[in-house]
C-alpha positions in Angstrom: 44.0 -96.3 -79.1 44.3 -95.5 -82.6 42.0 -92.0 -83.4 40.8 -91.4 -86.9 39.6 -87.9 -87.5 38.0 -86.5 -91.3 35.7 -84.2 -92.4 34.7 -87.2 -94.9 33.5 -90.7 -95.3 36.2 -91.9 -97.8 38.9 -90.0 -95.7 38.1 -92.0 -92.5 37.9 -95.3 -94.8 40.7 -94.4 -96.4 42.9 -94.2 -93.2 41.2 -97.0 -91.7 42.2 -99.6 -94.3 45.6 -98.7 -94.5 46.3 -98.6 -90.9 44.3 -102.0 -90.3 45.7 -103.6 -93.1 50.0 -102.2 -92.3 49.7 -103.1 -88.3 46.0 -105.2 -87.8 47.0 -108.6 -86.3 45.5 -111.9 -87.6 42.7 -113.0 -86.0 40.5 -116.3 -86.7 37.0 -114.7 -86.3 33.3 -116.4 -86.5 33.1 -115.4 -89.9 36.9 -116.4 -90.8 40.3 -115.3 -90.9 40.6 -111.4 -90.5 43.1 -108.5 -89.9 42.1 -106.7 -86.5 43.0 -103.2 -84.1 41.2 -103.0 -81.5 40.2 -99.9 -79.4 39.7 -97.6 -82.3 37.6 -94.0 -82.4 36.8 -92.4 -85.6 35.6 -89.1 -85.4 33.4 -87.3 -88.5 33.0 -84.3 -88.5 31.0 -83.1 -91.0 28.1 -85.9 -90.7 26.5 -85.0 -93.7 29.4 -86.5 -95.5 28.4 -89.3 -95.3 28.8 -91.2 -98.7 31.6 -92.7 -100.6 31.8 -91.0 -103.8 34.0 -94.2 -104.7 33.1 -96.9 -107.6 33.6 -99.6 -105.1 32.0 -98.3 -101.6 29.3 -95.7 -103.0 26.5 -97.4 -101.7 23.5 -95.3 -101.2 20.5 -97.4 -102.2 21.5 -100.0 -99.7 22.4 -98.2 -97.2 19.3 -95.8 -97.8 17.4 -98.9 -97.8 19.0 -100.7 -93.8 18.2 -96.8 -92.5 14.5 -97.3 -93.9 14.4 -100.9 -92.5 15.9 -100.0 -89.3 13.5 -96.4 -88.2 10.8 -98.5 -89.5 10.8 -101.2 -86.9 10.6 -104.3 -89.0 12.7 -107.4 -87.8 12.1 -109.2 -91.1 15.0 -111.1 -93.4 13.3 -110.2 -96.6 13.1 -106.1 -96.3 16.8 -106.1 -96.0 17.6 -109.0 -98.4 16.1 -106.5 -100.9 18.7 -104.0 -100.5 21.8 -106.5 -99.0 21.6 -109.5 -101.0 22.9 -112.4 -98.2 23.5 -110.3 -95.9 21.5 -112.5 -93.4 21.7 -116.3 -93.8 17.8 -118.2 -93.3 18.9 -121.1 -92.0 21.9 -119.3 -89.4 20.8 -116.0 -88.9 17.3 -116.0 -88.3 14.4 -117.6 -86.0 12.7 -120.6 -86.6 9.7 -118.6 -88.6 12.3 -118.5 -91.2 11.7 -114.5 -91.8 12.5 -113.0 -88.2 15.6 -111.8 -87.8 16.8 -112.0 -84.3 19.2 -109.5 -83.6 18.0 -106.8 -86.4 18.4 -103.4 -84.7 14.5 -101.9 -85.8 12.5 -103.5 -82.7 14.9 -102.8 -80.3 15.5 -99.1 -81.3 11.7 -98.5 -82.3 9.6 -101.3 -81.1 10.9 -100.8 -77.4 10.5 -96.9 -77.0 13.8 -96.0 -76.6 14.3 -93.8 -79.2 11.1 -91.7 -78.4 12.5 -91.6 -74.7 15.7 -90.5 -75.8 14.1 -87.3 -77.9 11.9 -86.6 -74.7 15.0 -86.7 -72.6 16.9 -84.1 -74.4 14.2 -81.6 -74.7 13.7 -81.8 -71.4 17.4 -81.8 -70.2 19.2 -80.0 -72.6 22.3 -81.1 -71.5 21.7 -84.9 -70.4 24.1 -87.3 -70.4 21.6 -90.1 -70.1 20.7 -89.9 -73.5 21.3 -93.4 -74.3 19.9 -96.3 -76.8 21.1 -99.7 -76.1 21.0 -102.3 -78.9 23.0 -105.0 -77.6 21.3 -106.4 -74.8 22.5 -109.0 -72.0 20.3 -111.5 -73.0 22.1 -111.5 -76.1 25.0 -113.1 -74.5 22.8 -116.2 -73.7 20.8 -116.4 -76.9 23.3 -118.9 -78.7 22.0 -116.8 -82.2 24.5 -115.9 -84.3 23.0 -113.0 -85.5 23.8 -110.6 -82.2 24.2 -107.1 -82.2 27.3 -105.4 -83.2 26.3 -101.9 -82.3 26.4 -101.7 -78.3 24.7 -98.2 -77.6 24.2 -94.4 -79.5 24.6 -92.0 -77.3 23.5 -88.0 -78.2 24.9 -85.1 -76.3 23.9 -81.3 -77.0 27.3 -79.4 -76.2 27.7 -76.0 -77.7 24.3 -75.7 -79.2 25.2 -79.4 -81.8 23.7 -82.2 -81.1 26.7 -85.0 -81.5 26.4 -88.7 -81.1 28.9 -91.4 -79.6 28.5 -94.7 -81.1 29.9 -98.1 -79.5 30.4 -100.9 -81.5 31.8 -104.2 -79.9 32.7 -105.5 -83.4 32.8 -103.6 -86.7 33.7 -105.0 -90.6 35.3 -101.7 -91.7 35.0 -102.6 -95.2 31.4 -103.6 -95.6 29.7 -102.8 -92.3 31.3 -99.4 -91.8 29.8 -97.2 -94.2 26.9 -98.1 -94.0 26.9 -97.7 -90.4 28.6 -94.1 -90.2 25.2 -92.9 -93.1 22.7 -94.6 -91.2 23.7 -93.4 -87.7 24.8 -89.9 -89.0 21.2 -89.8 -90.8 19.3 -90.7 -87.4 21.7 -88.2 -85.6 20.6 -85.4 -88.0 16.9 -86.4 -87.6 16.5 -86.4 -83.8 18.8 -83.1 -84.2 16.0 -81.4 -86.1 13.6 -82.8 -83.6 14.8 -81.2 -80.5 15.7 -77.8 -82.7 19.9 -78.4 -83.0 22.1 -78.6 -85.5 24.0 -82.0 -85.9 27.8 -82.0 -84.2 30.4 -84.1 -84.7 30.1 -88.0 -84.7 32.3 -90.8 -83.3 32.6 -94.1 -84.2 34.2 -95.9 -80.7 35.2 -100.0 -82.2 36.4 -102.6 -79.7 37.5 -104.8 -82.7 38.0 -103.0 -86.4 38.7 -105.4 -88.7 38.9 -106.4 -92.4 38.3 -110.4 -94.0 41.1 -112.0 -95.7 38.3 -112.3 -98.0 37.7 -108.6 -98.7 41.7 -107.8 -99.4 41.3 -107.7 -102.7 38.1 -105.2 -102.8 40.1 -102.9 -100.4 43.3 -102.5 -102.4 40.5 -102.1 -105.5 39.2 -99.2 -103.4 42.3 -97.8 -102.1 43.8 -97.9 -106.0 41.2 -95.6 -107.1 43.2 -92.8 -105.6 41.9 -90.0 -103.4 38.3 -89.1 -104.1 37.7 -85.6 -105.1 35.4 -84.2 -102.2 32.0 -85.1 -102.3 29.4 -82.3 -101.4 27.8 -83.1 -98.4 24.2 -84.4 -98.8 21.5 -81.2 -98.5 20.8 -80.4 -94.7 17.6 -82.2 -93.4 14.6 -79.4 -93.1 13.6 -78.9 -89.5 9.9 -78.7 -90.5 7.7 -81.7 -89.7 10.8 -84.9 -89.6 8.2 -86.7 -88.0 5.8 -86.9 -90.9 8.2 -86.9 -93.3 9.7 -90.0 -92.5 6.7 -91.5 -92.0 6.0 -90.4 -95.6 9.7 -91.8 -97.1 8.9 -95.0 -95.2 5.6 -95.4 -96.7 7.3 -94.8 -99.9 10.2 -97.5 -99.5 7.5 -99.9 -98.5 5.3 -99.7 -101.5 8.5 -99.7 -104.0 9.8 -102.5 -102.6 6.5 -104.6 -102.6 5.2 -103.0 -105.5 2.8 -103.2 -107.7 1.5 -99.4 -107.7 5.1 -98.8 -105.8 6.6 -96.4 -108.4 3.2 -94.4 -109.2 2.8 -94.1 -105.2 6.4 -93.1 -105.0 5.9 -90.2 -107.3 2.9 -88.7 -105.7 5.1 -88.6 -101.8 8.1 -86.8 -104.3 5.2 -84.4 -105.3 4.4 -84.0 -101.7 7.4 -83.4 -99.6 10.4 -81.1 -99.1 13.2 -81.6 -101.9 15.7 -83.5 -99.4 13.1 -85.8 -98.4 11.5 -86.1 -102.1 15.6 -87.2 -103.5 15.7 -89.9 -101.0 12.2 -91.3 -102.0 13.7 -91.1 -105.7 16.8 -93.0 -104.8 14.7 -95.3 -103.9 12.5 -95.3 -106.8 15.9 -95.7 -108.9 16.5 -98.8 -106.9 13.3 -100.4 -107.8 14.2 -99.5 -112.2 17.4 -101.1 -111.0 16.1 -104.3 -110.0 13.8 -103.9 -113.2 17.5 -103.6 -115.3 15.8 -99.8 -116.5 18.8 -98.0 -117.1 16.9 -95.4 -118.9 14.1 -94.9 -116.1 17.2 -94.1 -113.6 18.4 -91.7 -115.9 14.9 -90.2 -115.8 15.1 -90.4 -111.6 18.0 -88.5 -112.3 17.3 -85.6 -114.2 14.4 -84.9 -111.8 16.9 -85.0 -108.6 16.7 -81.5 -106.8 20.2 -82.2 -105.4 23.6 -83.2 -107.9 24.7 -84.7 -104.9 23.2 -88.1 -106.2 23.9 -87.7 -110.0 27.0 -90.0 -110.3 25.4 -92.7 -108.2 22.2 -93.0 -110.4 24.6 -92.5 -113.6 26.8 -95.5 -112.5 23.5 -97.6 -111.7 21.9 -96.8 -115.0 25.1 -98.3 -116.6 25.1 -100.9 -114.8 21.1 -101.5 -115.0 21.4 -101.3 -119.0 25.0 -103.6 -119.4 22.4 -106.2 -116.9 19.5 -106.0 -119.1 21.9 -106.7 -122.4 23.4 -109.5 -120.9 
């Protein structure tokens, strides 16, 4: 089994490409051609680093935007389409409604209870190992839907007073599935930490098949070229006080930014309202909505109002990138 360990999302990614790429074997996948290792483990350890501080794999808003869609329940194609532009195909990956996407992880994580069973659980048996979300289901196997899980089950353990989280992943795209899955399940592993009173522990990322496209060589030696990233601070720790509401109050927020009109003025008053960490994430939000509006300078505003610098160079690369749009 090959083990990555890092305190950092760019360390692991770093390793991971080089190792997949010098000894993956060639594999024609679903999706096409593809280097492959299988049985892999990452480990983070510090999950609160969490983001790329790379050009090519900082990503943020979208994967700020999948965590919002997936803790908010919604099955939908065009919530994520917002943030992941064809990620989902209408006429392969989604029912005949044309907007319900079959294996999207929201209902089964949300819709079905588990993840309120799973906080119960642990603050009732402290040291549970049946502390278990399944996302791929058996049924799945039978659907004929292209669009099937990849993540098998999270798993949350409190050892030593930390609250860590074993992920299992059947199939992972290390280059454009896995950071966005190491922030979003690092992000829920911090929340239901705070929830049952821990601090989050160490994450790992188990992977039947890690694997990069033939297609994505060229992004990954564009990634790896950019040399060793100077250590990202870790995002702010999530306050302990009321997680519950505020989430409810950043997905409120994501909602009416995304479907606007009043989005950004309703945006403002939940920054006004909540705890600093929770107020940045509604702004990088809020500077996703001026991107798609090609408002460079309104991102630059988001910016300077940021209680954390964690975020700075993301917004300052997307308000460069919103004004070189708009002047095209």
């Amino acid at each position: 089994m090959a083990y990555f360990r890092h305190d950092t999302l760019d360390d692991l990614m770093r390793e991971v490409f080089e190792t997949v790429q010098s000894v993956g074997r060639s594999v024609h996948a679903s999706r096409g051609l593809c280097l492959e290792i299988t049985g892999a483990m990452l480990e983070l350890t510090n999950v609160r680093a969490r983001l790329s501080r790379s050009e090519t794999k900082g990503t943020p808003f979208s994967a700020l935007g999948e965590f919002c869609w997936y803790l908010s329940g919604r099955s939908d194609f065009h919530s994520i389409d917002y943030y992941i532009k064809g990620a989902y195909e209408l006429d392969k990956d989604v029912e005949e409604d044309g907007v319900t996407i079959s294996g999207a992880y929201g209902p089964r994580l949300i819709g079905s209870g588990q993840l309120e069973q799973v906080i119960q659980l642990l603050t009732r048996k402290a040291t549970t190992r049946q502390a278990v979300i399944q996302l791929f289901d058996a049924e799945d196997l039978a659907s004929g839907q292209r669009d099937v899980p990849c993540t098998c089950t999270l798993q949350l353990l409190n050892r030593a007073g930390a609250l860590e989280m074993v992920v299992y992943m059947r199939s992972n795209d290390a280059y454009k599935g896995l950071p966005h899955d190491v922030f979003c399940f690092t992000l829920l592993q911090e929340w239901i930490a705070c929830r049952v009173g821990l601090e989050p522990g160490t994450y790992k990322h188990a992977v039947g098949s890690l694997h990069i496209y033939n297609d994505d060589f060229e992004r990954v030696k564009r990634y790896l070229n950019e040399g060793l990233q100077s250590k990202l601070s870790p995002m702010p720790s999530m306050p302990k006080e009321d997680p519950i509401g505020a989430l409810g109050a950043l997905l409120d927020a994501e909602q009416a930014l995304r479907t606007m009109p009043a989005g950004l003025a309703t945006a403002k008053a939940y920054e006004v309202a909540l705890d600093p960490f929770w107020a940045d994430l509604v702004r990088l939000l809020r500077a996703y909505r001026h991107f798609k509006n090609r408002d460079g300078e309104a991102i630059l505003e988001t910016r300077a109002s940021m209680a954390s610098p964690v975020y700075w160079a993301f917004l300052t690369r997307r308000a460069n990138d919103a004004a070189a749009q708009h002047a095209s």
